[in-house]
N, C-alpha and C positions, 0 to 999 in steps of 0.2 A: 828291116823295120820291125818295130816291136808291136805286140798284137794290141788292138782298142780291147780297151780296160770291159769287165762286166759293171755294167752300170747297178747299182745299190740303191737302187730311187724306192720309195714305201711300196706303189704300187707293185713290183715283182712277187712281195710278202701277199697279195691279195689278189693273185688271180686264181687261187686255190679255191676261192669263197667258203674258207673255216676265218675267223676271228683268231687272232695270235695267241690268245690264251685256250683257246680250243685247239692249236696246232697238236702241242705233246700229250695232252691226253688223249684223243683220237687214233696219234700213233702206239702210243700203250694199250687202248683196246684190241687197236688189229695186234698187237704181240700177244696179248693174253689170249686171245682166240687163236695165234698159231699156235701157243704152249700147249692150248687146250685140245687141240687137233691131233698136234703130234702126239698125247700123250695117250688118246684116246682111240687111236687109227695105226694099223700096221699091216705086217705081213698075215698076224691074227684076226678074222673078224672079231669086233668088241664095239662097243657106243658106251655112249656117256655116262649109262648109267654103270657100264663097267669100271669105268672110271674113278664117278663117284665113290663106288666102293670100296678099290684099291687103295683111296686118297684119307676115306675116313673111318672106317672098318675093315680092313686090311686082314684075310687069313693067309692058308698056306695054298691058295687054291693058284689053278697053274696061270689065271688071267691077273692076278694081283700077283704074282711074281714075275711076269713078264712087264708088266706097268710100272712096276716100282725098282726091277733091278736089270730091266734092259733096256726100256723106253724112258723111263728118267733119265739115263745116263747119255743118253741119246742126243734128247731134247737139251740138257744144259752143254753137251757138245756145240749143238749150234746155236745157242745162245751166244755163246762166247765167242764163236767163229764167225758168225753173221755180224756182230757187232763189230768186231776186228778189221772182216774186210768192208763193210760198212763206212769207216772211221780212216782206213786206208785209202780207199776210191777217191773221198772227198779232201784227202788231204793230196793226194797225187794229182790230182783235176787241177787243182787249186793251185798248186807247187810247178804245173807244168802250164796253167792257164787253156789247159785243153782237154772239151767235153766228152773226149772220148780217151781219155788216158785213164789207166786202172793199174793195179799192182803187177796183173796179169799181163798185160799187152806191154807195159813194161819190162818183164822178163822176172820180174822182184820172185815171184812165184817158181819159177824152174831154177832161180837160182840155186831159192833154198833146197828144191827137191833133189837137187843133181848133188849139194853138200852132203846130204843123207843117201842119196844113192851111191855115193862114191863111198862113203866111210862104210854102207853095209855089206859092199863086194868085197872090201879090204879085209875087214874086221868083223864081219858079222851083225846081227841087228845092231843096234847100240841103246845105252839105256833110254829113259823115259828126258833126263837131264841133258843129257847129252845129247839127245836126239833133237832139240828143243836150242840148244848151241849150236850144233850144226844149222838148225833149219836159219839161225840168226845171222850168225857167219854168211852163209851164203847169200841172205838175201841182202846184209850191207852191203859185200861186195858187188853184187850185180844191179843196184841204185846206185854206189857209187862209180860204177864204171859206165852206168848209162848215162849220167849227171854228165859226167867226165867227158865223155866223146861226144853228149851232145851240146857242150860249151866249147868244143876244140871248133867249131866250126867259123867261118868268118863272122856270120853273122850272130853271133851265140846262140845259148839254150833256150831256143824257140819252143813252138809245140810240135811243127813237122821235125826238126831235128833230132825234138827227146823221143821221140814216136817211133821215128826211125834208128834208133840205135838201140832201143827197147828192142822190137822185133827184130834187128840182128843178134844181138845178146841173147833174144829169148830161144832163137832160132839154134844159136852157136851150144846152150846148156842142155837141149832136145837133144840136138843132137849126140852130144856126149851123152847122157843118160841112156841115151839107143846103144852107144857104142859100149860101156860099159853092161848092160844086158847082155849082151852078145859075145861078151869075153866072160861073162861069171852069169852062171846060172843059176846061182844062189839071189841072187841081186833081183831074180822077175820077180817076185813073190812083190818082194818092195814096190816095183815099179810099178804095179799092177796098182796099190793101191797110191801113186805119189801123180799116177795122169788121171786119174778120173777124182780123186774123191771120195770122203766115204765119210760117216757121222759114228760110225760105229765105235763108241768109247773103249779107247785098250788103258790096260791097269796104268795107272800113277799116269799118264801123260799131263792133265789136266791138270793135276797139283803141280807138277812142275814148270807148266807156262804161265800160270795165276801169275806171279811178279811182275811179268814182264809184259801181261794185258794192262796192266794198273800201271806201269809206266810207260807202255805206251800211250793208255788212255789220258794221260798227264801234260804227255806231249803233244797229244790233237788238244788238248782244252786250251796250251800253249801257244797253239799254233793261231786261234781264236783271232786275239787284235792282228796279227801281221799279214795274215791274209785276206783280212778286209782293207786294209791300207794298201797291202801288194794288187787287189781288185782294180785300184783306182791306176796301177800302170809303177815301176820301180820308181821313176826321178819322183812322181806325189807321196812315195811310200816315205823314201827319204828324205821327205823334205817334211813328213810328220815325223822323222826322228826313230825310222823304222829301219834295222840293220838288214837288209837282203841277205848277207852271207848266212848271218846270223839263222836268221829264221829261213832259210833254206838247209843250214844242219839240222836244227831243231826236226824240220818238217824228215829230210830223209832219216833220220833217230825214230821218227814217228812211224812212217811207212815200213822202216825196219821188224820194230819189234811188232806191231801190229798183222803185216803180212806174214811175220815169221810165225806168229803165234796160231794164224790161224791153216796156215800151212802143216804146221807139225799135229796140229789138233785133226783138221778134215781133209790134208793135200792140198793141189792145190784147184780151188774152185774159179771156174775162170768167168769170167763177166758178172758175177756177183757184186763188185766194185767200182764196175762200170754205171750197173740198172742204180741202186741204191740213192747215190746221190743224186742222178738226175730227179727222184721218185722225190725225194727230200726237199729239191729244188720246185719241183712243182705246189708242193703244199706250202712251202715258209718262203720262197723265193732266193735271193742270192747271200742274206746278210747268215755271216758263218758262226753267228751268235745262235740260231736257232738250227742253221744248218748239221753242223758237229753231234750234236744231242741228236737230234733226228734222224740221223744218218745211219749211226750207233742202231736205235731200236728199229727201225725198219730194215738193216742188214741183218737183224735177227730173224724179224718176220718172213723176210723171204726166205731165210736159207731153211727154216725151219717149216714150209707153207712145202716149198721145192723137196724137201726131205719126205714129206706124208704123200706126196702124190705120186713119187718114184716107187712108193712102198704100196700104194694100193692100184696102182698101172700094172706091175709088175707081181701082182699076188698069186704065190704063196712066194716071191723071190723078192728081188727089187731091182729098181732101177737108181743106178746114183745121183746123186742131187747135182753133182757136176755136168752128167748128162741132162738132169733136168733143166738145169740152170745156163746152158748153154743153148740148147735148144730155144729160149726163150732169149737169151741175150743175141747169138750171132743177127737175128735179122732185126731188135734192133739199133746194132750198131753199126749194121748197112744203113737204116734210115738217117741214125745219127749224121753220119759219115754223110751222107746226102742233104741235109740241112746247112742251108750256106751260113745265118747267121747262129749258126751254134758251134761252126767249126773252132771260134777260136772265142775265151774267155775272159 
């Protein structure tokens, strides 16, 4: 049986008590206050007013050179990356009609890392470009293999079925990524940073995934009318003239380049994808017209919120956002996973 549709009725939009035109700026102040947090807080003690100065009076001192050419670079890391898995979570939720599906628990995430961990053991690091193709490579294939086996079932691509072949898949690329560390000792350095995470901006990466946030970001804007009509259940989608196969490539094209992107950029962050859109969901409700946008700037805010607090827990060291971010997601996607009428979308 195919799961009951998320109802789109106005009221969902208004149990947040913001007004719809107060939804996106409200979400842009909390991101300007994470920008202004991370840029302002680190493994350095420093305040705002250091900040200040860095931003508009700028010398050679060693507090405005760590603001401007290590925590800037930082901060637009998870700019990009927040928003990515952000924009991926909601489209994967959406795509698989289940509250607790992410790019991560999918597997999308170790895909790509095991592509990049396999080509560093072979061949060595690999470039900033390339590194950015593999991460892509891998994460098509490991959505379209999860897509795949969990449509091979009797009853098709459910949300227990994609769920469960997610965590096989996801289980099956750990593992390889393990086993590969343990035959090439060249490969841990990598792997160290592809299970946890890190915001730590390395040279060229960022220029080289720019294309490929912007068409992912194209293909969630995309994705917009087909998953509000896919909301109402497949036979209503199609019967507004909505192609499922269609906008089922569309949507994994999207999760592709979106969790590739933010995988190559910070590793891979896990339950980032998962918090976001529910967060999104509570303020704007179900309709994917306000959803998408939202989802976007508050996967910034978190991953960028999670980023300052690893680094001032952990002072004069840090602690990774993944660890952060996990910490804060696993219990709750036990609560989720315990919610009857959320289990299924």
């Amino acid at each position: 049986m195919s799961a009951p549709p998320l109802s789109l009725e106005p009221k969902a939009a208004r149990r947040s008590g913001l007004p719809s035109r107060m939804q996106f700026p409200a979400a842009m102040a909390v991101l300007l206050a994470a920008v202004a947090v991370s840029l302002a807080f680190g493994g350095q003690p420093s305040t705002f007013s250091d900040l200040w100065h860095a931003l508009v009076t700028p010398d050679s001192s060693a507090m405005d050179v760590t603001i401007r050419e290590l925590r800037w670079p930082r901060t637009l890391n998870g700019l990009v990356a927040g928003a990515c898995l952000g924009l991926a979570g909601a489209l994967t939720q959406g795509h698989t009609r289940n509250p607790i599906a992410e790019p991560g628990l999918l597997g999308i995430n170790q895909g790509a890392a095991l592509a990049i961990v396999a080509v560093t053991a072979l061949s060595g690091p690999p470039l900033p470009f390339v590194e950015a193709l593999l991460a892509f490579t891998g994460a098509l294939v490991t959505c379209s293999l999860v897509f795949a086996l969990g449509s091979a079932a009797r009853v098709g691509a459910t949300p227990v079925t994609l769920v469960l072949s997610g965590a096989a898949v996801s289980f099956l690329a750990g593992g390889l990524v393990s086993g590969i560390v343990l035959l090439n000792e060249a490969a841990l350095d990598t792997l160290r940073f592809w299970q946890v995470g890190s915001l730590v901006a390395r040279e060229g990466v960022l220029d080289s995934v720019w294309p490929f946030v912007l068409a992912g970001a194209v293909l969630a804007a995309a994705n917009i009318a087909p998953l509000n009509a896919l909301a109402l259940g497949e036979d209503n989608a199609v019967s507004l003239g909505v192609s499922v196969r269609r906008s089922r490539a569309l949507g994994i094209a999207g999760v592709t380049l979106l969790a590739g992107s933010a995988v190559t950029l910070a590793g891979p962050i896990a339950f980032a994808g998962l918090l976001v859109p529910h967060a999104a969901r509570a303020v704007a409700g179900a309709d994917y017209r306000r959803l998408i946008p939202l989802s976007a700037v508050l996967g910034s805010a978190l991953v960028l919120f999670a980023d300052t607090a690893g680094r001032l827990i952990a002072r004069p060291g840090e602690l990774s956002v993944g660890v952060v971010i996990a910490v804060v997601g696993a219990p709750l996607f036990i609560h989720l996973a315990r919610r009857r009428r959320l289990v299924r979308l």
